[in-house]
Backbone as XML, in Angstrom:
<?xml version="1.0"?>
<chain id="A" units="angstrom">
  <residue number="1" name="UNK">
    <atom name="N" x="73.976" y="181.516" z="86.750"/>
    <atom name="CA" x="72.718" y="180.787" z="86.719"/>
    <atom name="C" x="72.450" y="180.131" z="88.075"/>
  </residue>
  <residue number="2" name="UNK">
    <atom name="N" x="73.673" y="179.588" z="88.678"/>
    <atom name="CA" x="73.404" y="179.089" z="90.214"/>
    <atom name="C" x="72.223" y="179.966" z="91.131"/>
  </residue>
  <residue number="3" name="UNK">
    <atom name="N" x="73.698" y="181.341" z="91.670"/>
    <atom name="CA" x="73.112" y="182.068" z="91.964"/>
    <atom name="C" x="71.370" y="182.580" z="91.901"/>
  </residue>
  <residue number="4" name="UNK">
    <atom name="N" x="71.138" y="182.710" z="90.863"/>
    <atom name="CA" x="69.772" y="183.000" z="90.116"/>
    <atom name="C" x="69.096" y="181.960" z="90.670"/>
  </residue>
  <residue number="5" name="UNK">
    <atom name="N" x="68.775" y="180.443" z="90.434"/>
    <atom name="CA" x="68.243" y="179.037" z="90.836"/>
    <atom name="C" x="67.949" y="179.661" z="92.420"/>
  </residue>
  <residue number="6" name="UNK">
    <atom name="N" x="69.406" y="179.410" z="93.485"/>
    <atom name="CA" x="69.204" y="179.307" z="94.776"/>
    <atom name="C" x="68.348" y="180.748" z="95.251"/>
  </residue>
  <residue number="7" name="UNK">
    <atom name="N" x="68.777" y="181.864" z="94.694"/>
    <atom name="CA" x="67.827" y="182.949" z="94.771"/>
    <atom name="C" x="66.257" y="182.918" z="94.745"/>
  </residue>
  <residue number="8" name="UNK">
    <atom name="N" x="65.973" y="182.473" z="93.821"/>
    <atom name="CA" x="64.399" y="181.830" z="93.187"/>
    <atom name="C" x="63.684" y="180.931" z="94.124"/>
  </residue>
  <residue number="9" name="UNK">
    <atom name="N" x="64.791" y="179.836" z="94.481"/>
    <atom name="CA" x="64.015" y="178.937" z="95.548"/>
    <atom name="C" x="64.079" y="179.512" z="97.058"/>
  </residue>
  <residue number="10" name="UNK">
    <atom name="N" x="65.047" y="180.131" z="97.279"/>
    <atom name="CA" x="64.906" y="181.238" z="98.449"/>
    <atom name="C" x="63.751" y="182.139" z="98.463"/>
  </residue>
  <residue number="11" name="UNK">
    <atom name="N" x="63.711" y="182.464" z="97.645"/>
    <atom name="CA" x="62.467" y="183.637" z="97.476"/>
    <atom name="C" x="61.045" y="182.748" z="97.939"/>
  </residue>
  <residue number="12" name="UNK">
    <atom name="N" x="60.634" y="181.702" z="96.953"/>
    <atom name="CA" x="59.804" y="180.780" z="96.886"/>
    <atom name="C" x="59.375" y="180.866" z="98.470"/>
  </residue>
  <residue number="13" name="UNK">
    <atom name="N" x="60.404" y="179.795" z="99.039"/>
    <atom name="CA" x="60.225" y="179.205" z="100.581"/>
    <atom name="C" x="59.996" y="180.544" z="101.655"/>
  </residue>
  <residue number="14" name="UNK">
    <atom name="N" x="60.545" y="181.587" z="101.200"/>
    <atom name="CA" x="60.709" y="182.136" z="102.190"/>
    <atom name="C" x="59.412" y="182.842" z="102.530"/>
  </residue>
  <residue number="15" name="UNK">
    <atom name="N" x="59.038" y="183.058" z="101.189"/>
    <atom name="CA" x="57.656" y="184.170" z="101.060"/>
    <atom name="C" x="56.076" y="183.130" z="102.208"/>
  </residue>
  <residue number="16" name="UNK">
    <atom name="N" x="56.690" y="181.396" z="101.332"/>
    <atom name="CA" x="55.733" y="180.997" z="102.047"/>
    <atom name="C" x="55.981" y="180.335" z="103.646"/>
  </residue>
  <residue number="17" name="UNK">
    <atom name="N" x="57.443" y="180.547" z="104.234"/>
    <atom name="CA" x="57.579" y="180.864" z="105.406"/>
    <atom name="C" x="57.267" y="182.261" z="106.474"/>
  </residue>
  <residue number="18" name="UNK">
    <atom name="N" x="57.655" y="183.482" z="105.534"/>
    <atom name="CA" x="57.008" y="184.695" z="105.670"/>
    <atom name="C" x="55.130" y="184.183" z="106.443"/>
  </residue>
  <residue number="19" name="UNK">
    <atom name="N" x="54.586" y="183.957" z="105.331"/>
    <atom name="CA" x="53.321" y="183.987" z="105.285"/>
    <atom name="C" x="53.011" y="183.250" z="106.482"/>
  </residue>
  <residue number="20" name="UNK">
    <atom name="N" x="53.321" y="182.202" z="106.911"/>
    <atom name="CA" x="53.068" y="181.190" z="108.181"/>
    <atom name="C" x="53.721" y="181.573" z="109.270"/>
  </residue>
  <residue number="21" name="UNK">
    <atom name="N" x="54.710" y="182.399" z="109.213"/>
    <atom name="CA" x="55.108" y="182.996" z="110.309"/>
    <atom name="C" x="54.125" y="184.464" z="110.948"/>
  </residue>
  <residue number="22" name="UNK">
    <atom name="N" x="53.267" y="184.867" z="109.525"/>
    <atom name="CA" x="52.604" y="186.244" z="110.142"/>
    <atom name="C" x="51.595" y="185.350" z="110.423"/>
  </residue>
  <residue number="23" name="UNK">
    <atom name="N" x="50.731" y="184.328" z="110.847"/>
    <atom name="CA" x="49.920" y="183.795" z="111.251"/>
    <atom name="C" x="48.618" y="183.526" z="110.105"/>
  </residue>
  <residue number="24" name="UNK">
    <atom name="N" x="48.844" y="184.038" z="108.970"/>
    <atom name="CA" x="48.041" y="184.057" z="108.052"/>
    <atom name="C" x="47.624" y="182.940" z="107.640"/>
  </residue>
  <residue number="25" name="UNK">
    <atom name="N" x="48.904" y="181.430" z="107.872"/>
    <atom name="CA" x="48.938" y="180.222" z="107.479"/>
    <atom name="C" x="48.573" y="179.625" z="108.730"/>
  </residue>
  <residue number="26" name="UNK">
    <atom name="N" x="47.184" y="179.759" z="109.509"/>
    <atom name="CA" x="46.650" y="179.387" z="110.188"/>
    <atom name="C" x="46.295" y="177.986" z="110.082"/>
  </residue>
  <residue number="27" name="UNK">
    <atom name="N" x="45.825" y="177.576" z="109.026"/>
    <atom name="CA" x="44.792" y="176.373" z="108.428"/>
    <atom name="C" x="46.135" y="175.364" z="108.113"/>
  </residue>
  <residue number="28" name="UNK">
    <atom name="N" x="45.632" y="174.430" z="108.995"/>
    <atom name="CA" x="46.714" y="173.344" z="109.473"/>
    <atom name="C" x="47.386" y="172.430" z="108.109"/>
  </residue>
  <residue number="29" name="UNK">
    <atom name="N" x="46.118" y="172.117" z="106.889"/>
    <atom name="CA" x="46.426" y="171.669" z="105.424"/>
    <atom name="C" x="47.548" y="172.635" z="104.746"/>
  </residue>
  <residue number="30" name="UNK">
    <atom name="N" x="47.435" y="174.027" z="105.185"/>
    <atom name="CA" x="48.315" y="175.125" z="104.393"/>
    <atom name="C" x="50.244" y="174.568" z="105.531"/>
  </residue>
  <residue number="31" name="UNK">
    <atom name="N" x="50.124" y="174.515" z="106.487"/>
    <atom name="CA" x="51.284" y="174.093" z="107.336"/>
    <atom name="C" x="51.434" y="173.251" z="106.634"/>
  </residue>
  <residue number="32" name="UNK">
    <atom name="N" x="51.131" y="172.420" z="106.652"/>
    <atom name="CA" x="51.738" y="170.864" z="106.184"/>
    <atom name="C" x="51.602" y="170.523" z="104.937"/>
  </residue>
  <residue number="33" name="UNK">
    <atom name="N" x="51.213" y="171.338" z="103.739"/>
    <atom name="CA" x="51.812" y="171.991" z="102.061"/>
    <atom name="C" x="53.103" y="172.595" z="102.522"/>
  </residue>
  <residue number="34" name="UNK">
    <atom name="N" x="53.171" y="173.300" z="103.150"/>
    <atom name="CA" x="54.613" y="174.303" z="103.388"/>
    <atom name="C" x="55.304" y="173.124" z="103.664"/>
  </residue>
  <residue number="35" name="UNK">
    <atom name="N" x="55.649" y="172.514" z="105.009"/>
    <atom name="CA" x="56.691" y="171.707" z="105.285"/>
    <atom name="C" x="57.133" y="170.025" z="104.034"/>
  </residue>
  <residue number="36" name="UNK">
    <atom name="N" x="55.804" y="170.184" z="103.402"/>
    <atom name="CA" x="56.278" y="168.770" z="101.991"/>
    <atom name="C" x="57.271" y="169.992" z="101.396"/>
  </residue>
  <residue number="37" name="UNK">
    <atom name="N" x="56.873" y="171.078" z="100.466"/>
    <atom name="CA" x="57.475" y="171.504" z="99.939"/>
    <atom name="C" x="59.133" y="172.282" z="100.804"/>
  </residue>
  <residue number="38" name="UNK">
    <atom name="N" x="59.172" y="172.495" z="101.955"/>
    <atom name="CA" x="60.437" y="173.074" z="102.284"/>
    <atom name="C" x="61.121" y="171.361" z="102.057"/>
  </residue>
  <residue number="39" name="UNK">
    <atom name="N" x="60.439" y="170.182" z="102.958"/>
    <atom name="CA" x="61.219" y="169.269" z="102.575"/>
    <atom name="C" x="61.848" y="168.536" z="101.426"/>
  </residue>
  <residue number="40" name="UNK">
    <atom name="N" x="61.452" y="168.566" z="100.439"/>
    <atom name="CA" x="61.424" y="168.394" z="98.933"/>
    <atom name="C" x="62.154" y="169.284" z="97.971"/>
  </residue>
  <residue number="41" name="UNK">
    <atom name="N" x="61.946" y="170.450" z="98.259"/>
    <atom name="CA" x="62.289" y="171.352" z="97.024"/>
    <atom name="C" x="63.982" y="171.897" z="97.132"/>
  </residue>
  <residue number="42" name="UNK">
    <atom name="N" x="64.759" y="171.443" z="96.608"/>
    <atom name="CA" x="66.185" y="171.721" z="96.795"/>
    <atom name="C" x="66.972" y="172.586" z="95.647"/>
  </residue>
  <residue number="43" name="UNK">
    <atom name="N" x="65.954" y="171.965" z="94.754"/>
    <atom name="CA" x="66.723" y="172.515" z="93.423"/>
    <atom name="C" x="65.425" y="173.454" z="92.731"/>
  </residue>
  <residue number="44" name="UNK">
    <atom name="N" x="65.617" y="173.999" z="91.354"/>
    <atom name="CA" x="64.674" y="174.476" z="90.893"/>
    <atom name="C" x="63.975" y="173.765" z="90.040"/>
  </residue>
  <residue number="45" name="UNK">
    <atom name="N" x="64.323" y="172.540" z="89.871"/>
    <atom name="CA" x="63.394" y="171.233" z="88.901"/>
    <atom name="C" x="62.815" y="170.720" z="90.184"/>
  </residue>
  <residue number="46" name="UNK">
    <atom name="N" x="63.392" y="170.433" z="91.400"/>
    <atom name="CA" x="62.493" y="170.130" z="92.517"/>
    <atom name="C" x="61.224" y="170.912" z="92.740"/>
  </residue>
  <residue number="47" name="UNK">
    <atom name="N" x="61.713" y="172.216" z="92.373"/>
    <atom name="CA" x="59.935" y="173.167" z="92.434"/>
    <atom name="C" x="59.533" y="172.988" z="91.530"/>
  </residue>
  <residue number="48" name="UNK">
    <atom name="N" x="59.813" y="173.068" z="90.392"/>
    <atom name="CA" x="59.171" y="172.747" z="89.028"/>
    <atom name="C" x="58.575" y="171.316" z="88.961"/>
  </residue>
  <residue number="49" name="UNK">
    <atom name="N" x="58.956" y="170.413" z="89.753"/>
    <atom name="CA" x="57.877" y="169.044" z="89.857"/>
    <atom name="C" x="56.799" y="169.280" z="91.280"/>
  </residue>
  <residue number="50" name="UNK">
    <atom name="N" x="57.083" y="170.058" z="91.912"/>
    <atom name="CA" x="56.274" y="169.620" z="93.141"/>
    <atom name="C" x="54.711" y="169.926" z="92.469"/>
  </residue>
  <residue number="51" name="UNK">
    <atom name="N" x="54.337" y="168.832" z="93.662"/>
    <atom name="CA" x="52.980" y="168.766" z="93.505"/>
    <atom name="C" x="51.966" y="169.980" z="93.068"/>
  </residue>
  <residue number="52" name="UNK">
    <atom name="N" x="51.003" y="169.606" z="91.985"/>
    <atom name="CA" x="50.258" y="170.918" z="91.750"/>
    <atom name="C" x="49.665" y="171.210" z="92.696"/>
  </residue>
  <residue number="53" name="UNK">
    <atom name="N" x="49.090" y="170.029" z="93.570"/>
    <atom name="CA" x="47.997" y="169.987" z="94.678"/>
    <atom name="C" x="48.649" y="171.260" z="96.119"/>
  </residue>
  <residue number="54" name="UNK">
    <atom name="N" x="49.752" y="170.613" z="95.940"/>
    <atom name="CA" x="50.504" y="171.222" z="97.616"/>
    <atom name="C" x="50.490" y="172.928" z="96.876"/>
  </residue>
  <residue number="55" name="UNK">
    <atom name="N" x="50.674" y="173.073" z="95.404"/>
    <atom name="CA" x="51.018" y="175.043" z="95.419"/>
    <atom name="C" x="49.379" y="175.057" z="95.623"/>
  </residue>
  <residue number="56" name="UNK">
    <atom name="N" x="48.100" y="174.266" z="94.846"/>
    <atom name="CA" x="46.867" y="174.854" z="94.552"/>
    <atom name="C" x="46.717" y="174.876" z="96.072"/>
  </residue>
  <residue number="57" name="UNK">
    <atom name="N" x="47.029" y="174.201" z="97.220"/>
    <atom name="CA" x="46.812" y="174.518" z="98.216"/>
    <atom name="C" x="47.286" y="175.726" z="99.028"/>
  </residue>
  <residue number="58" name="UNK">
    <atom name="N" x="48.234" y="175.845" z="98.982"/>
    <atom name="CA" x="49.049" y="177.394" z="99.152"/>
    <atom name="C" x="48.108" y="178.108" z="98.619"/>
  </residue>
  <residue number="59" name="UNK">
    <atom name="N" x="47.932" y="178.519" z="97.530"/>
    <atom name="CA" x="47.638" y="179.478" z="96.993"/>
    <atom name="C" x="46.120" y="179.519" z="97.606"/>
  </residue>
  <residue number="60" name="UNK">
    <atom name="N" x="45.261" y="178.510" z="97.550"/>
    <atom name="CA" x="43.667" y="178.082" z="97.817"/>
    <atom name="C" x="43.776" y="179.330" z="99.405"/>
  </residue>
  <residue number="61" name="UNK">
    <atom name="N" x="44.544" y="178.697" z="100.169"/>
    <atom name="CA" x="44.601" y="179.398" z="101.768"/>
    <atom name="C" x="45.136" y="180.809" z="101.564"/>
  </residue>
  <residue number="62" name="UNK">
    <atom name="N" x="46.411" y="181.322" z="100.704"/>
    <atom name="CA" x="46.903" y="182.659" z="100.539"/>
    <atom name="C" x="45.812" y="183.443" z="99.799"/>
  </residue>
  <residue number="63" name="UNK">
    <atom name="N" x="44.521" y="183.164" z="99.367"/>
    <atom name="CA" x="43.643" y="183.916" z="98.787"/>
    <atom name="C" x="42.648" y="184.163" z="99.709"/>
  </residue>
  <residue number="64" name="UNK">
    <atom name="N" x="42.324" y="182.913" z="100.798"/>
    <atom name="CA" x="41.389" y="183.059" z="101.549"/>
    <atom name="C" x="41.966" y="184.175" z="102.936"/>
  </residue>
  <residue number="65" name="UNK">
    <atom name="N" x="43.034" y="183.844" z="102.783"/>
    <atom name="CA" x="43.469" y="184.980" z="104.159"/>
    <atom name="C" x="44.273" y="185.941" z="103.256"/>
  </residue>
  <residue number="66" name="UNK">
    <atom name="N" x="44.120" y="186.870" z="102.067"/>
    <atom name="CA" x="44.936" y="187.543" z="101.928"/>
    <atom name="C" x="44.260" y="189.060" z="102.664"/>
  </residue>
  <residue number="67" name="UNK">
    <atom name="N" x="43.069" y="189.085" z="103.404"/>
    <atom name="CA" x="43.294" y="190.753" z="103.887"/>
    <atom name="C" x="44.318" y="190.468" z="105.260"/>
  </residue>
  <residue number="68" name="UNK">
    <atom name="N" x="44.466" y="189.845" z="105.857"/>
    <atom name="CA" x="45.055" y="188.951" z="107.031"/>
    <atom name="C" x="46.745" y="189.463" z="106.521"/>
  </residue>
  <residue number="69" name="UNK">
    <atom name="N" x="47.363" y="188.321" z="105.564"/>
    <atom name="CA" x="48.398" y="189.130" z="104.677"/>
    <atom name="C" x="48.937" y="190.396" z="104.486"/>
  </residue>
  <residue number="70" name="UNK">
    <atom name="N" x="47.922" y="190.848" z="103.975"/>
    <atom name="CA" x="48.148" y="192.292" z="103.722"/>
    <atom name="C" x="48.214" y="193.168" z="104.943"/>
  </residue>
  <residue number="71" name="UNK">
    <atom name="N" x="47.285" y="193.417" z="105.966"/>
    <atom name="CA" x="47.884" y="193.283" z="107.472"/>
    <atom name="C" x="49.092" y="192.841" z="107.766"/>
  </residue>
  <residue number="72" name="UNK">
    <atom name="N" x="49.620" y="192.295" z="107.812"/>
    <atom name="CA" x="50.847" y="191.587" z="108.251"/>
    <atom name="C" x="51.991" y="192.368" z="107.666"/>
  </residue>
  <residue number="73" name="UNK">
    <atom name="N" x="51.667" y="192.427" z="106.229"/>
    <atom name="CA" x="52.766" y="193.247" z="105.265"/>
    <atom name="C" x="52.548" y="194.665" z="106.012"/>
  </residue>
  <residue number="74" name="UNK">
    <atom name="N" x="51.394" y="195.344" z="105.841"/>
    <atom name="CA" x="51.334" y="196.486" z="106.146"/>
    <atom name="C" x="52.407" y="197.216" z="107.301"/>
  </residue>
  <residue number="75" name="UNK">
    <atom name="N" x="51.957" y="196.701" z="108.424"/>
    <atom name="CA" x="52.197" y="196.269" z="109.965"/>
    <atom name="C" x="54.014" y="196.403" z="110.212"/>
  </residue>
  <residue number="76" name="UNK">
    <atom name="N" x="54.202" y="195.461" z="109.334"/>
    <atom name="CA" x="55.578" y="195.173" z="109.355"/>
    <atom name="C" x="56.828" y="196.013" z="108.710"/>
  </residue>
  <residue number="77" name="UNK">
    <atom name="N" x="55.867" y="196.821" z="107.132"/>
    <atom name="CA" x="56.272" y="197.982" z="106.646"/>
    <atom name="C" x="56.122" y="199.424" z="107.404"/>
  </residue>
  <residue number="78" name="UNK">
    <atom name="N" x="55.384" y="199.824" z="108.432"/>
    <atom name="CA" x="54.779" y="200.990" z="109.203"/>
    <atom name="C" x="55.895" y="200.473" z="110.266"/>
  </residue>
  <residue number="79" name="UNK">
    <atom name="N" x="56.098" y="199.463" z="110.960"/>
    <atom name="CA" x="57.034" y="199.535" z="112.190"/>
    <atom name="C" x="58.410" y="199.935" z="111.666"/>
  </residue>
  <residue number="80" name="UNK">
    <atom name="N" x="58.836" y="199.178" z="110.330"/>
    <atom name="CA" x="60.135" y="199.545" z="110.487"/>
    <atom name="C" x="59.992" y="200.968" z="109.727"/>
  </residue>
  <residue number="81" name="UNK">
    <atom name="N" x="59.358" y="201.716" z="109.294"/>
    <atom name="CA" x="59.711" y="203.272" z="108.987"/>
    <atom name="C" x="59.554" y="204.154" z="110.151"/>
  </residue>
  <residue number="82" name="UNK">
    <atom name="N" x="58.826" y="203.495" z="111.406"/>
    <atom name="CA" x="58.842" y="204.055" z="112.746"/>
    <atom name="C" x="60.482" y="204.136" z="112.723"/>
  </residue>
  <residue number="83" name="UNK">
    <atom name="N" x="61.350" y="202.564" z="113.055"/>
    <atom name="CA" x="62.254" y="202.666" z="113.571"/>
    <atom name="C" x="63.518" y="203.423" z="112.679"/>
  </residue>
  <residue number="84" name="UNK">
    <atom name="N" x="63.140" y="203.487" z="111.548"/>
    <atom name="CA" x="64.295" y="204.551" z="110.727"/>
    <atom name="C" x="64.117" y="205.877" z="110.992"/>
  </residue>
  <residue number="85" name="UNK">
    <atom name="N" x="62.879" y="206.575" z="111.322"/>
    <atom name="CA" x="62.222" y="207.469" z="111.401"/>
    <atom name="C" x="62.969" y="207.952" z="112.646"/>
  </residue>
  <residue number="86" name="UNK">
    <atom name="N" x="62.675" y="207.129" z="113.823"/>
    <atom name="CA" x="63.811" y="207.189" z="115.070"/>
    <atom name="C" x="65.000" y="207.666" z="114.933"/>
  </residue>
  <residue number="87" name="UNK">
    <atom name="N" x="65.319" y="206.221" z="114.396"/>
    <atom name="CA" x="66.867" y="206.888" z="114.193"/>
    <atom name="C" x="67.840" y="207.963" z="113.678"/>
  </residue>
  <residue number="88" name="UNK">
    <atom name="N" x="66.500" y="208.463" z="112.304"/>
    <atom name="CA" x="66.839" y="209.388" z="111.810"/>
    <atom name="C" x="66.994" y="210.696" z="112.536"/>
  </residue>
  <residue number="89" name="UNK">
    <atom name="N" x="65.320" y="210.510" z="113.501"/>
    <atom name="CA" x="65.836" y="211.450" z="114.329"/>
    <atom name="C" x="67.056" y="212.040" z="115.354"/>
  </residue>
  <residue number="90" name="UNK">
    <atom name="N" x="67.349" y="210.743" z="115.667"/>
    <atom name="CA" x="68.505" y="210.732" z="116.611"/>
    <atom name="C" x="69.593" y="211.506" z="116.198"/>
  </residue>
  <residue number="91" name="UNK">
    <atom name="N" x="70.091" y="210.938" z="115.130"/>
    <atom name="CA" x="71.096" y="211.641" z="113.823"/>
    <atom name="C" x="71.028" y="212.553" z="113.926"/>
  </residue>
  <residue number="92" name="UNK">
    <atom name="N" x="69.939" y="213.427" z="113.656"/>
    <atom name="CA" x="69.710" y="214.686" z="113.493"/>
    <atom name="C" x="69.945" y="215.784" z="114.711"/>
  </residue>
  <residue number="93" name="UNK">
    <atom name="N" x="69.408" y="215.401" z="115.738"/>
    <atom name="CA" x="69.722" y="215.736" z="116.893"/>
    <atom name="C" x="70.988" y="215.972" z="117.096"/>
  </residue>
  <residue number="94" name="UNK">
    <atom name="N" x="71.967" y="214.378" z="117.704"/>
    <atom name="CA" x="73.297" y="214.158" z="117.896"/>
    <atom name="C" x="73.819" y="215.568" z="117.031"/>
  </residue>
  <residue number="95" name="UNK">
    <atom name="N" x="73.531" y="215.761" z="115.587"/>
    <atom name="CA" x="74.257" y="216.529" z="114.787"/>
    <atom name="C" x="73.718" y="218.007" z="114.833"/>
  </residue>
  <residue number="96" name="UNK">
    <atom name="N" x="72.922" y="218.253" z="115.463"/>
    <atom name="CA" x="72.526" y="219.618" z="115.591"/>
    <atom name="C" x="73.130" y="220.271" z="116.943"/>
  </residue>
  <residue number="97" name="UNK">
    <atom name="N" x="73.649" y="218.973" z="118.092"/>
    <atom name="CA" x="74.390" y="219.888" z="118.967"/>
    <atom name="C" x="75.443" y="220.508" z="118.552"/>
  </residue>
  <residue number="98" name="UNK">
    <atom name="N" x="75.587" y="222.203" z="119.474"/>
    <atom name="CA" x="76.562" y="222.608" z="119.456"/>
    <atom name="C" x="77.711" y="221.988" z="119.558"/>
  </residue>
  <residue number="99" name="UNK">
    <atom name="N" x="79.099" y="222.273" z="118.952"/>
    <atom name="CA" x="80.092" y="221.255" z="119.685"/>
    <atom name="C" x="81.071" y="222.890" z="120.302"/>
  </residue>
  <residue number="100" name="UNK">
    <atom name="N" x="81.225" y="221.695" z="122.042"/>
    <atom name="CA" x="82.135" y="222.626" z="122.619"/>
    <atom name="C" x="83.265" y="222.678" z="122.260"/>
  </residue>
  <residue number="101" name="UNK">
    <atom name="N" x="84.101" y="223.859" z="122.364"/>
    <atom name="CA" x="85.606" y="224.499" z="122.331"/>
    <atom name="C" x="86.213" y="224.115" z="123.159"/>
  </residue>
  <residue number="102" name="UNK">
    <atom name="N" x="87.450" y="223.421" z="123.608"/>
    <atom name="CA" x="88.043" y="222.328" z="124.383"/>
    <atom name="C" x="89.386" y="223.681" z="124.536"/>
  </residue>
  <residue number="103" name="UNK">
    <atom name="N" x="89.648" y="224.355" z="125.450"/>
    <atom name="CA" x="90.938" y="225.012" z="125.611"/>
    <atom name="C" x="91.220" y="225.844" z="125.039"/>
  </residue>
  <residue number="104" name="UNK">
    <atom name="N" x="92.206" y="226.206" z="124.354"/>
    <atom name="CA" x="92.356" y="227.700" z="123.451"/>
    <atom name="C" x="92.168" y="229.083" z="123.807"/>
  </residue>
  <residue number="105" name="UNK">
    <atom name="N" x="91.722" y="229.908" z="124.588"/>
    <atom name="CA" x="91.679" y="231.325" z="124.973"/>
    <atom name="C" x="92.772" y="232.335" z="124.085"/>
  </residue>
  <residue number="106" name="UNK">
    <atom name="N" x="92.533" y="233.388" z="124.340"/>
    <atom name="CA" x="93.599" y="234.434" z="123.602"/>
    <atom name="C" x="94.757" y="234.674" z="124.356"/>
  </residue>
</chain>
């Protein structure tokens, strides 16, 4: 059940650190909802009391910028299948060279 709790409130903070980090959480009231709640919320009865005002605010700004969001998600999902995509290639390569015969003759 720990596990599960700290998971949940991880998720919580992070999504709405996520969000302010892709610039989406522009609107200075949505910053400073985020930082009451990172400061406050420790436990999962700590989220379960926080203010209705500070989530209706989150949420008020995550609706008004969600094509912004969704950009951000997009963006961030397309780069990293670039960089697997890379690598994959690489793999493939590396493993398609011939490998030389080191010594041995008849």
């Amino acid at each position: 059940m720990r596990k599960t709790t700290q998971t949940t409130i991880a998720a919580v903070l992070g999504m709405a650190g996520f969000l302010l980090a892709s610039g989406a959480y522009a609107a200075p009231q949505a910053s400073s909802a985020i930082e009451r709640l990172e400061g406050r919320v420790k436990t999962l009865d700590d989220l379960a009391t926080a203010t209705q005002g500070d989530l209706e605010e989150l949420a008020a700004v995550a609706w008004e910028n969600r094509n912004a969001i969704e950009a951000e998600v997009t963006r961030s999902i397309e780069a990293s299948k670039s960089e697997w995509l890379r690598a994959y290639s690489a793999i493939r390569q590396a493993l398609a060279k011939p490998k030389t015969q080191t010594g041995g003759g008849q």
